[in-house]
ZAROTI-274397 format. One line per 4 residues: number of its first residue (from 1); for each residue x, y, z of N, C-alpha, C. Coordinates in steps of 0.2 Angstrom, whole numbers, plus 5000, padded with zeros to 4 digits. Example, Ala and Ser with C-alpha at 12.3 -4.5 7.8 and 13.67 -1.06 7.14 Angstrom:
2
1 = 5066 4972 5039 5062 4978 5039 5066 4984 5039 | 5064 4989 5035 5068 4995 5036 5064 5000 5039
//
This chain:
337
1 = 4925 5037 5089 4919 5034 5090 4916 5031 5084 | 4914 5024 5085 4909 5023 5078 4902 5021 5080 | 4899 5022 5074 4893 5024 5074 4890 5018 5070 | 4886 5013 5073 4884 5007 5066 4877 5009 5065
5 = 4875 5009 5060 4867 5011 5055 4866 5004 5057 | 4857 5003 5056 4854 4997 5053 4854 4997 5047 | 4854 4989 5045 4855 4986 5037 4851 4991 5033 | 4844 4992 5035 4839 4997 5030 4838 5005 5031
9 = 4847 5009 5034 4846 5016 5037 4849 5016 5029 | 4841 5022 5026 4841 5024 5021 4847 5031 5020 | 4849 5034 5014 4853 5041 5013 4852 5046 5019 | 4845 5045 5018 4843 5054 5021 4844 5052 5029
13 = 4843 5045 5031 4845 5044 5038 4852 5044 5039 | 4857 5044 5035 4863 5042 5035 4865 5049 5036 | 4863 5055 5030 4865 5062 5031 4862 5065 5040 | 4859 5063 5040 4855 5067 5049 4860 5064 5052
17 = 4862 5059 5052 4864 5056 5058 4876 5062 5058 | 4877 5060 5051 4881 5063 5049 4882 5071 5050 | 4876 5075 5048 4875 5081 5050 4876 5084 5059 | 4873 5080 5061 4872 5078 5070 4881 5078 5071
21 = 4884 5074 5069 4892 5074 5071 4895 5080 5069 | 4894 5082 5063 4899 5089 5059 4897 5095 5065 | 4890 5094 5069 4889 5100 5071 4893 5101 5078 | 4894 5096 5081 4899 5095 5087 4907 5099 5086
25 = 4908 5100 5078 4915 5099 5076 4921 5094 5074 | 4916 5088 5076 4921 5083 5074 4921 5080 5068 | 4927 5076 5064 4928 5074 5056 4924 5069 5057 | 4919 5067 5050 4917 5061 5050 4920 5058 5043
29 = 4919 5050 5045 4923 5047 5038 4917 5040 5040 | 4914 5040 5032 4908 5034 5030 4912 5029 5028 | 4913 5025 5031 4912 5017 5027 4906 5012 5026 | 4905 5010 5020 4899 5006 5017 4903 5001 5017
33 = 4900 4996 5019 4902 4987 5019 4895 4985 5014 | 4897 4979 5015 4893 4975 5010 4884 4976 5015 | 4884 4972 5020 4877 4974 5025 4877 4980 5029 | 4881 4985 5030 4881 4990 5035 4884 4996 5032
37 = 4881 5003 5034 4890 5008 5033 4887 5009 5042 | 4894 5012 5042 4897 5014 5049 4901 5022 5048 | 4898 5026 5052 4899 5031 5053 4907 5032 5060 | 4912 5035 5057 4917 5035 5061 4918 5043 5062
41 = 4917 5046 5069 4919 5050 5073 4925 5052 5077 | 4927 5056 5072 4935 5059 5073 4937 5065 5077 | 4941 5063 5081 4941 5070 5086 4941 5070 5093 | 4937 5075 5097 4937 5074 5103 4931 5075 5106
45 = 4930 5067 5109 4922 5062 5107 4919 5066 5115 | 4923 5069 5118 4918 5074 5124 4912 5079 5121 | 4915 5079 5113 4911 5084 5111 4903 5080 5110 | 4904 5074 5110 4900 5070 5108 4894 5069 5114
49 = 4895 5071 5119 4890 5070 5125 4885 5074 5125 | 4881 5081 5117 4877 5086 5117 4875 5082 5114 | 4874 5076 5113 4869 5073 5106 4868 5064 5110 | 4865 5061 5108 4862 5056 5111 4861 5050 5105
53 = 4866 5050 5104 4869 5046 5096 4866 5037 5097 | 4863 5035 5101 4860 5028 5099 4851 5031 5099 | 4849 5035 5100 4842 5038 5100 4841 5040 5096 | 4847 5043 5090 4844 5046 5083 4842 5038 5077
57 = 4838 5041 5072 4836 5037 5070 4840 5033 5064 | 4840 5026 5064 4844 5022 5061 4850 5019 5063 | 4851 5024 5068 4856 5020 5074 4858 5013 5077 | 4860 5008 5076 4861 5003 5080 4865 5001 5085
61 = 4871 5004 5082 4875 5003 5091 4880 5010 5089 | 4883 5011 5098 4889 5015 5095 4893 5014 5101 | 4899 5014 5101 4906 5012 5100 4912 5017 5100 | 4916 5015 5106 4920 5019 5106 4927 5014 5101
65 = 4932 5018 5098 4937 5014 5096 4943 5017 5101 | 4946 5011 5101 4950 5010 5108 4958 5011 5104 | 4959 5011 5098 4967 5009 5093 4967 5016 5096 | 4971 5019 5096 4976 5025 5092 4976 5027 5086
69 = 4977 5022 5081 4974 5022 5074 4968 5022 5075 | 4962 5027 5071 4956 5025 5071 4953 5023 5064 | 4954 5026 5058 4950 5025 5053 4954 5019 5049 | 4961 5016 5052 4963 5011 5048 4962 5005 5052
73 = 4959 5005 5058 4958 4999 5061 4953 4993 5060 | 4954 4987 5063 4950 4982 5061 4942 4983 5066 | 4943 4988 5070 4936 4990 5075 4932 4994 5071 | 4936 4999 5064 4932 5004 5060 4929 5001 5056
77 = 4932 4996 5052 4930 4994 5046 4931 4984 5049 | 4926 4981 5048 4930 4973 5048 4931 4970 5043 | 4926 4972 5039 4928 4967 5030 4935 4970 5028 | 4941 4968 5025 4945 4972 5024 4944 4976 5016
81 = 4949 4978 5015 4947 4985 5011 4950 4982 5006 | 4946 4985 4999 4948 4981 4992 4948 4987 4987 | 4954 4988 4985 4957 4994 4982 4956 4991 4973 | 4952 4995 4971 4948 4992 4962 4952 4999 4957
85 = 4958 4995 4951 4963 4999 4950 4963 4995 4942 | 4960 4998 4937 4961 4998 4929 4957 4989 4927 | 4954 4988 4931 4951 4979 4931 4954 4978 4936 | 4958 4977 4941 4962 4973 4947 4960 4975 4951
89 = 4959 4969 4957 4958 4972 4964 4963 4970 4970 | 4964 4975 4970 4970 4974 4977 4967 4973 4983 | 4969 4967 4987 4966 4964 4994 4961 4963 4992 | 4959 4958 4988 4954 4953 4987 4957 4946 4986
93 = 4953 4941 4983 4957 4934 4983 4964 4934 4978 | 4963 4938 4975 4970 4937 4970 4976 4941 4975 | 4982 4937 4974 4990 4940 4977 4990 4943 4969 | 4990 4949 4971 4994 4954 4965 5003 4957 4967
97 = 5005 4954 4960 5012 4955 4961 5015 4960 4956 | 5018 4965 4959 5022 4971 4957 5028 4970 4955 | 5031 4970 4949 5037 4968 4947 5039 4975 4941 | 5049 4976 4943 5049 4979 4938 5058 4984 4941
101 = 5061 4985 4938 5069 4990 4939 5065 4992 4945 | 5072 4991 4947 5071 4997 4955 5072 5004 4954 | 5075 5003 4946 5077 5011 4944 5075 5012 4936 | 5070 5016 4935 5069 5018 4929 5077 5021 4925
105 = 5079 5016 4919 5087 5018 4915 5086 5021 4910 | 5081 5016 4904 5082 5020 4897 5072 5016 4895 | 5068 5019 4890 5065 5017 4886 5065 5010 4884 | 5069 5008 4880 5070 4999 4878 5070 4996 4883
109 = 5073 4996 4888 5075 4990 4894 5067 4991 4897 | 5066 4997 4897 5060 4996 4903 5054 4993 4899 | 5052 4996 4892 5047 4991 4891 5049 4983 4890 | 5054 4984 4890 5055 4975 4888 5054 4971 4893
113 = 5054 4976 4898 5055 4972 4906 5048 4970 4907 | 5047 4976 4906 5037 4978 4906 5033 4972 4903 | 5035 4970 4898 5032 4964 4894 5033 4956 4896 | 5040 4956 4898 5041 4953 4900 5037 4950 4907
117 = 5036 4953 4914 5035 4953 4919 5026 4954 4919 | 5027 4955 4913 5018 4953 4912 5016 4948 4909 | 5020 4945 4905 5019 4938 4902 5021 4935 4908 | 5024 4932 4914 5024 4929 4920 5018 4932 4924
121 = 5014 4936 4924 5009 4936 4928 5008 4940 4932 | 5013 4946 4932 5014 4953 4936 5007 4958 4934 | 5005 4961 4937 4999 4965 4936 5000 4973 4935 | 5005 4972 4940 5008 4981 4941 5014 4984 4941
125 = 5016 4988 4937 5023 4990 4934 5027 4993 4940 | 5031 4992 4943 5038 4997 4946 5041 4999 4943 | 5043 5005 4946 5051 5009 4944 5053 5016 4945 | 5057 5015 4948 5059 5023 4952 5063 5026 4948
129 = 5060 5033 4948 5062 5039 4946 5063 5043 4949 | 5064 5045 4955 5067 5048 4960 5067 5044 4965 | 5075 5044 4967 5078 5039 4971 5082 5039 4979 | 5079 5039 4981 5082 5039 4989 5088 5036 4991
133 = 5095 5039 4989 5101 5034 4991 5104 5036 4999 | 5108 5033 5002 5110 5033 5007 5116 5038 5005 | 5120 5039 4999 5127 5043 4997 5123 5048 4991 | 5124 5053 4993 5124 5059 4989 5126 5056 4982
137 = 5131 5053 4981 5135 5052 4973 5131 5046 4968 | 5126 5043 4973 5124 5036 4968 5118 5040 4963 | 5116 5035 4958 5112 5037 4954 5106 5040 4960 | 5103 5045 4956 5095 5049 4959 5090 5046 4956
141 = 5091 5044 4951 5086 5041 4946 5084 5050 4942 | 5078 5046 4933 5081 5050 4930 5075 5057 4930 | 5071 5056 4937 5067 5061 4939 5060 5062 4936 | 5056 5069 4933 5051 5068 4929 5051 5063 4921
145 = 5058 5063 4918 5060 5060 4911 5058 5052 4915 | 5059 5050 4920 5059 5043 4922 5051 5041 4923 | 5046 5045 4924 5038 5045 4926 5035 5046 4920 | 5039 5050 4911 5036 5048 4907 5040 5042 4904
149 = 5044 5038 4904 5044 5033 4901 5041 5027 4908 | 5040 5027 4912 5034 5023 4914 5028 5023 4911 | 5024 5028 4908 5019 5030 4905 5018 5027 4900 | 5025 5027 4896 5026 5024 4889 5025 5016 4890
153 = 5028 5016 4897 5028 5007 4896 5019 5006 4896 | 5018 5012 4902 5010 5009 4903 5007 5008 4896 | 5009 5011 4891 5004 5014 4887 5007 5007 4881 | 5012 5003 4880 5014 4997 4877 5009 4993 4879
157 = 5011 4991 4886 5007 4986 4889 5001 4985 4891 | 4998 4991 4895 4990 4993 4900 4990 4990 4905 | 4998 4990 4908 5000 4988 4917 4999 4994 4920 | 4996 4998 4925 4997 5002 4930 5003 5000 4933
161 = 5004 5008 4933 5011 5010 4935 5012 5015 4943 | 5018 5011 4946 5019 5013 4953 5027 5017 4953 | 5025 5022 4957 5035 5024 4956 5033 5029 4963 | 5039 5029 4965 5040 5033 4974 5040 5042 4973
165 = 5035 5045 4977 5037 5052 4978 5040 5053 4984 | 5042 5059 4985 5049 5061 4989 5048 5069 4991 | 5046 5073 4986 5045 5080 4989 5036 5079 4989 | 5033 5083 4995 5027 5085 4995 5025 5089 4989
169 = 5032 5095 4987 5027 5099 4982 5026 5096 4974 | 5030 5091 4972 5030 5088 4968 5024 5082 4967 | 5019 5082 4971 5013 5079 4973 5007 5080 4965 | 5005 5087 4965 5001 5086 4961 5003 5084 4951
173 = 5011 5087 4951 5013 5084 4944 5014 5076 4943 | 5018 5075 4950 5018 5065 4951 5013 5065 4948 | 5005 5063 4951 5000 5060 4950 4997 5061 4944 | 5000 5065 4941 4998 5066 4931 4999 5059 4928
177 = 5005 5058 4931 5010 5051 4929 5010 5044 4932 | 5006 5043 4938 5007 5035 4942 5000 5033 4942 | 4998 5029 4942 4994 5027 4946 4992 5024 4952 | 4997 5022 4954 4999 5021 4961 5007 5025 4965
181 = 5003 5028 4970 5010 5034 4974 5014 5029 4979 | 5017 5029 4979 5024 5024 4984 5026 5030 4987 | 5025 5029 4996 5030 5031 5000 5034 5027 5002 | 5043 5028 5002 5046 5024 5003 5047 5025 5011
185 = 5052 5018 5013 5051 5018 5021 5056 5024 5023 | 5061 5027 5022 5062 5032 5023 5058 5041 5026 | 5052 5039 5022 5048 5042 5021 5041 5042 5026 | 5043 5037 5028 5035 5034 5032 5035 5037 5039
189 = 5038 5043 5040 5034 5049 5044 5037 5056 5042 | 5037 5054 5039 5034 5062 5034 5028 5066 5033 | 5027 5068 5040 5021 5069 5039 5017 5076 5034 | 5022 5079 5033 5019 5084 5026 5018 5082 5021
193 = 5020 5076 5020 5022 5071 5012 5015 5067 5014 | 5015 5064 5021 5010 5060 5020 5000 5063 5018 | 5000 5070 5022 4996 5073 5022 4993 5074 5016 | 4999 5077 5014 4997 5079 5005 4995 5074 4998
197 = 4998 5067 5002 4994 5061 4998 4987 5058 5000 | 4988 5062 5006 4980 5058 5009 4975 5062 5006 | 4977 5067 5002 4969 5072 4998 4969 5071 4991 | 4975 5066 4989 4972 5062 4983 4967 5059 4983
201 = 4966 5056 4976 4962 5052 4973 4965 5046 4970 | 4971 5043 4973 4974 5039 4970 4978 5033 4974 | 4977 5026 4973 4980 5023 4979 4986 5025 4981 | 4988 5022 4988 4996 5027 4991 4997 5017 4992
205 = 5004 5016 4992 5008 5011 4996 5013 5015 4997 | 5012 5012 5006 5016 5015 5010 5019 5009 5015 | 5027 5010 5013 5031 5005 5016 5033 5007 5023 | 5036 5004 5026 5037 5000 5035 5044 5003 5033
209 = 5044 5010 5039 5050 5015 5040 5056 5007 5042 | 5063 5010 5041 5070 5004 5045 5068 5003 5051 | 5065 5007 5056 5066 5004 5062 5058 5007 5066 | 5053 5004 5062 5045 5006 5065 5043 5003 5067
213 = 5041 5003 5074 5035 4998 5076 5030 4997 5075 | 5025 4991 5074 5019 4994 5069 5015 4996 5070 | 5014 5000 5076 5011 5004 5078 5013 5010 5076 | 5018 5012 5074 5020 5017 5071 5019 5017 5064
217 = 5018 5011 5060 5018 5011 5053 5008 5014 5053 | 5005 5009 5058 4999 5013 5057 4996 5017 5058 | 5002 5021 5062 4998 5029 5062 5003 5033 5059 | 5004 5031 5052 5007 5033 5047 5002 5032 5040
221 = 4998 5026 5043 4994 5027 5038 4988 5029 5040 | 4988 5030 5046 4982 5035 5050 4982 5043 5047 | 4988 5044 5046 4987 5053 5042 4984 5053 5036 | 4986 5047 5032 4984 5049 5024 4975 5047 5025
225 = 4971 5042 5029 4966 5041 5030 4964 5047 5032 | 4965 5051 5037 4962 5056 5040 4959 5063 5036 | 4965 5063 5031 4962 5068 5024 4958 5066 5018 | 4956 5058 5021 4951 5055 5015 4954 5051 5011
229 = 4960 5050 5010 4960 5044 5007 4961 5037 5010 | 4955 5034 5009 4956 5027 5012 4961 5019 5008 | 4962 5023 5001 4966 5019 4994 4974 5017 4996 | 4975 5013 5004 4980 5014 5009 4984 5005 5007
233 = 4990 5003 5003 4993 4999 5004 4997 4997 5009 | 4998 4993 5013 5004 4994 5019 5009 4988 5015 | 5014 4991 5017 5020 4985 5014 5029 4985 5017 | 5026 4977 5018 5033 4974 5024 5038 4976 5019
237 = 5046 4980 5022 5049 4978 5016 5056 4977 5021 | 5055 4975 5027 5062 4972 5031 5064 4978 5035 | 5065 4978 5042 5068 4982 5046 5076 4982 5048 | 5077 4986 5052 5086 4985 5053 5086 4983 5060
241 = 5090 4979 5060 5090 4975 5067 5098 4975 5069 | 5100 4970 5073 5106 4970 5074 5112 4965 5068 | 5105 4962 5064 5108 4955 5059 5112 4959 5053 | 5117 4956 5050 5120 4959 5045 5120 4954 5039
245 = 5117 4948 5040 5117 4942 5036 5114 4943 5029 | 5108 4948 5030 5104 4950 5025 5103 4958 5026 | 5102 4961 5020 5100 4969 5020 5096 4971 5026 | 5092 4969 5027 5087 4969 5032 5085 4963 5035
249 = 5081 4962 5041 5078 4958 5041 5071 4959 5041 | 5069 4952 5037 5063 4954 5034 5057 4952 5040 | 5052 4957 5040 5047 4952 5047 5041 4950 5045 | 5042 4944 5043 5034 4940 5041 5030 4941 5047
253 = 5030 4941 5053 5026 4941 5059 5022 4948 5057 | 5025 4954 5053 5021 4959 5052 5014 4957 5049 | 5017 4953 5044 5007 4951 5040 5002 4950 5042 | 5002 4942 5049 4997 4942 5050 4996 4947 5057
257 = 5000 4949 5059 4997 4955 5065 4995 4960 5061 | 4998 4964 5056 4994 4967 5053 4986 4966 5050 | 4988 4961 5049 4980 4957 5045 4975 4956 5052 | 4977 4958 5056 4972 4958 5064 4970 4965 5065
261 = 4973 4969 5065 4974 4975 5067 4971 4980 5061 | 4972 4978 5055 4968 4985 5051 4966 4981 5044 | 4960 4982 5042 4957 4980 5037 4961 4982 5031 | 4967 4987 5029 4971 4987 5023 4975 4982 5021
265 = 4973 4983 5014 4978 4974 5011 4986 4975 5014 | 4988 4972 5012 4998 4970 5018 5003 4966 5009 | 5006 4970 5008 5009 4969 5004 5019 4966 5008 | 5021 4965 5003 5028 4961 5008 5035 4963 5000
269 = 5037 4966 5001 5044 4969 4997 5049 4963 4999 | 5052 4957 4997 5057 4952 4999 5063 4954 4995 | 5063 4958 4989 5071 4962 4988 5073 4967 4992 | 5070 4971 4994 5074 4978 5000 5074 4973 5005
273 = 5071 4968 5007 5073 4966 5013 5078 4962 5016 | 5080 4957 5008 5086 4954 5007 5093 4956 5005 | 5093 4961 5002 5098 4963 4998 5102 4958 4993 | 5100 4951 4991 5102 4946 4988 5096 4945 4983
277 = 5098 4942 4979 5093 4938 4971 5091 4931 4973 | 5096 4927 4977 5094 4921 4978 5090 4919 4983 | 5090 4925 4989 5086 4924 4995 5077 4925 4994 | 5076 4931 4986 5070 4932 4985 5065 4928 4985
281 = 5067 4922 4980 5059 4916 4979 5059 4914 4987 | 5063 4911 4991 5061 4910 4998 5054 4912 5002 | 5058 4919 5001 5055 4925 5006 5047 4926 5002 | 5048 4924 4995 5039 4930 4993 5036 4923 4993
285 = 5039 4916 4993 5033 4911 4993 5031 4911 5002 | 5034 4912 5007 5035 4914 5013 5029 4920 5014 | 5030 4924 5012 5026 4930 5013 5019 4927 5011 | 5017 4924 5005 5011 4923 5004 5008 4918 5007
289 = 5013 4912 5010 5009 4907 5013 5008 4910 5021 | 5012 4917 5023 5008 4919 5029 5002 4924 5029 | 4998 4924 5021 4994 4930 5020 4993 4934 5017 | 5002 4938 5014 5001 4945 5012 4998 4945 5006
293 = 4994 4950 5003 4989 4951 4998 4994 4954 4991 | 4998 4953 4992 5004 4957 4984 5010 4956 4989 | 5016 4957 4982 5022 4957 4983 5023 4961 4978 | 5030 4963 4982 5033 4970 4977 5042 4966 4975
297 = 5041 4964 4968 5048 4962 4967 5053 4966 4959 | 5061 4966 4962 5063 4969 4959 5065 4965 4953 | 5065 4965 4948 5066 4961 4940 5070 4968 4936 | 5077 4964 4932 5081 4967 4928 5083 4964 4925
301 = 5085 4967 4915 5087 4961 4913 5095 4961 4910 | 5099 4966 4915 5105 4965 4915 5106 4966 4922 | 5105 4962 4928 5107 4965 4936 5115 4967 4936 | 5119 4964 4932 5126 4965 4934 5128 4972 4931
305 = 5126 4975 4926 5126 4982 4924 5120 4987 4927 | 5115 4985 4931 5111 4991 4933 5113 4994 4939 | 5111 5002 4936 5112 5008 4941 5109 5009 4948 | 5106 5005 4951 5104 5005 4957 5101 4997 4958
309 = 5103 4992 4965 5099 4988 4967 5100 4982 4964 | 5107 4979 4959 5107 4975 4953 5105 4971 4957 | 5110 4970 4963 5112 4961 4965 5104 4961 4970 | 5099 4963 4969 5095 4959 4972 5090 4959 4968
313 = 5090 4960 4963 5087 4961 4956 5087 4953 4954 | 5080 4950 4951 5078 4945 4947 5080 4945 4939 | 5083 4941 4938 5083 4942 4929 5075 4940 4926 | 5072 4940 4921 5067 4939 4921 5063 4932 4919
317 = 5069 4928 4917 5068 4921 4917 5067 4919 4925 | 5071 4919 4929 5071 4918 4936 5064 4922 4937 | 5062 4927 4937 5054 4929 4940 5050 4923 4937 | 5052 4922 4931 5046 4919 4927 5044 4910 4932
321 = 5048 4907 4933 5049 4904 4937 5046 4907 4944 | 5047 4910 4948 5047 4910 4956 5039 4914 4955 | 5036 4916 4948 5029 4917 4950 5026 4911 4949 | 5028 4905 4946 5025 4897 4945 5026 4896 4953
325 = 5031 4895 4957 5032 4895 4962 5028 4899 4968 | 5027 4903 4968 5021 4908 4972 5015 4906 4970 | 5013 4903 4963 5005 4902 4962 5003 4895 4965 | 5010 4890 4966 5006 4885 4970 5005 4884 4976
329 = 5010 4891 4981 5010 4893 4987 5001 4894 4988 | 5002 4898 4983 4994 4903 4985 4987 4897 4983 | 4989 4894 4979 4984 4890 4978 4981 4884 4984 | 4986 4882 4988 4985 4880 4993 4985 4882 5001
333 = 4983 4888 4997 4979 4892 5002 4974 4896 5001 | 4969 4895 4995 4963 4897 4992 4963 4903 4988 | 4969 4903 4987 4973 4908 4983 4975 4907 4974 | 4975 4913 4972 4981 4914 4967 4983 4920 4965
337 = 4989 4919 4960 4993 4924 4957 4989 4925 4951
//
């Protein structure tokens, strides 16, 4: 159920109104927009018949939500959500783009990559330290020694750093180290994993399992919500279909149905979902002229010798280039990089 206030429903009318719901039983989660907060009632809204919710004061309308998803939908929230991380704001007018090894290797390579992909225009570091392969025998990545040399680069350059958690119990040492939590799409219904990120304090992206419908993908990002964290990235990064022509295929038609459906920003990964280097500028000028608010790109600066992910890896002269190419996309469409 959502509950909308009037423009002028002061704190103390905000708390009655909120008290009134907690005493039913049911979660409440406040969103403040720019003219309104809306009070959303989680649970089960039968409980809600002992109270007379448009007749308390400051009250203006109230509203059933009809999604499945509740607290990530465009019915709970309509302004979309604008995630504010070290000066940057993710899902605002700026496309922020994540560039960086798909595998944290050694100290040198990573800051230099780091520097690199920031002098092109990149705002936020990548690189996995613990690694989800399909064969037991490929690189794992090089674990918590991989989250402090991320740290190192943070601390070279002052890019906020993003790397993938895997075990739930490795949750509160992760977040010493990232500032952004990635679940990988492997991972995207995990629902211990996801639970446990939702009672951070730190944004989460969270990738589009191989083969979720998006209604799956959002009520994936309905658990981490549910525990209070609303700091929710969604990100296309290709599904498995019957095509073998590319890694995945990639589904641009995610963005803007996404961008209907839930006020979180929509990011678009066009390396996992091509498995090729020369298919990527395509795809990420493609992803932004349908919307998406960031791209998550992989950059290396030897692909032919790196231990996870080479051949779909950018060398960083080629990023440097296809971010010139993304900012004219975006520009003509009242955007930028």
């Amino acid at each position: 159920m959502i509950i909308v206030l009037k423009k002028d429903a002061a704190q103390d009318v905000i708390d009655h109104v909120v008290e009134k719901i907690k005493g039913t039983g049911l979660a409440v989660h406040i969103s403040k927009g720019k003219e309104r907060t809306i009070i959303g009632a989680i649970g089960d809204e039968s409980l809600l018949s002992s109270i007379q919710l448009d007749a308390l004061p400051g009250v203006e309308n109230v509203m059933p939500i009809l999604k499945p998803y509740k607290l990530v939908s465009r019915e709970f929230r309509k302004e979309g959500t604008v995630i504010e991380l070290g000066g940057i704001k993710i899902g605002d007018r700026d496309v922020m783009v994540i560039a960086g090894p798909c595998s944290v290797e050694n100290k040198d390579s990573l800051i230099d990559t780091a520097r690199k992909v920031q002098a092109s225009g990149a705002k936020i570091l990548r690189g996995g330290a613990f690694k989800p392969r399909t064969s037991p025998y490929d690189f794992q990545g090089l674990g918590f020694d991989g989250l402090k040399l991320l740290s190192e680069a943070r601390k070279a350059t002052g890019l906020p750093i993003i790397s993938e958690l895997m075990d739930p119990r490795d949750t509160e040492t992760f977040c010493e180290y990232v500032d952004i939590v990635q679940i990988g799409a492997r991972n995207m219904q995990n629902f211990r994993l996801l639970t446990e990120v939702g009672k951070i304090k730190k944004p989460v992206l969270l990738k589009r399992g191989l083969s979720a419908t998006i209604k799956e993908f959002l009520m994936s990002a309905e658990y981490i919500a549910a525990q209070g964290n609303s700091q929710i990235i969604l990100c296309e990064r290709g599904i498995r279909t019957f095509e073998t022509a590319t890694r995945n295929t990639l589904d641009l038609s995610a963005v803007p149905v996404l961008k209907e459906e839930t006020h979180l920003p929509v990011f678009v990964d066009p390396s996992h979902a091509v498995g090729r280097w020369a298919l990527v500028a395509p795809l990420a000028k493609a992803a932004v002229a349908v919307g998406a608010d960031g791209l998550m790109i992989e950059v290396h600066p030897d692909p032919e010798n790196a231990l996870c992910d080479g051949a779909q890896s950018l060398k960083p002269s080629k990023f440097a280039g296809l971010m010139e190419e993304v900012n004219k996309v975006a520009e003509s469409i009242g955007r930028r990089i």
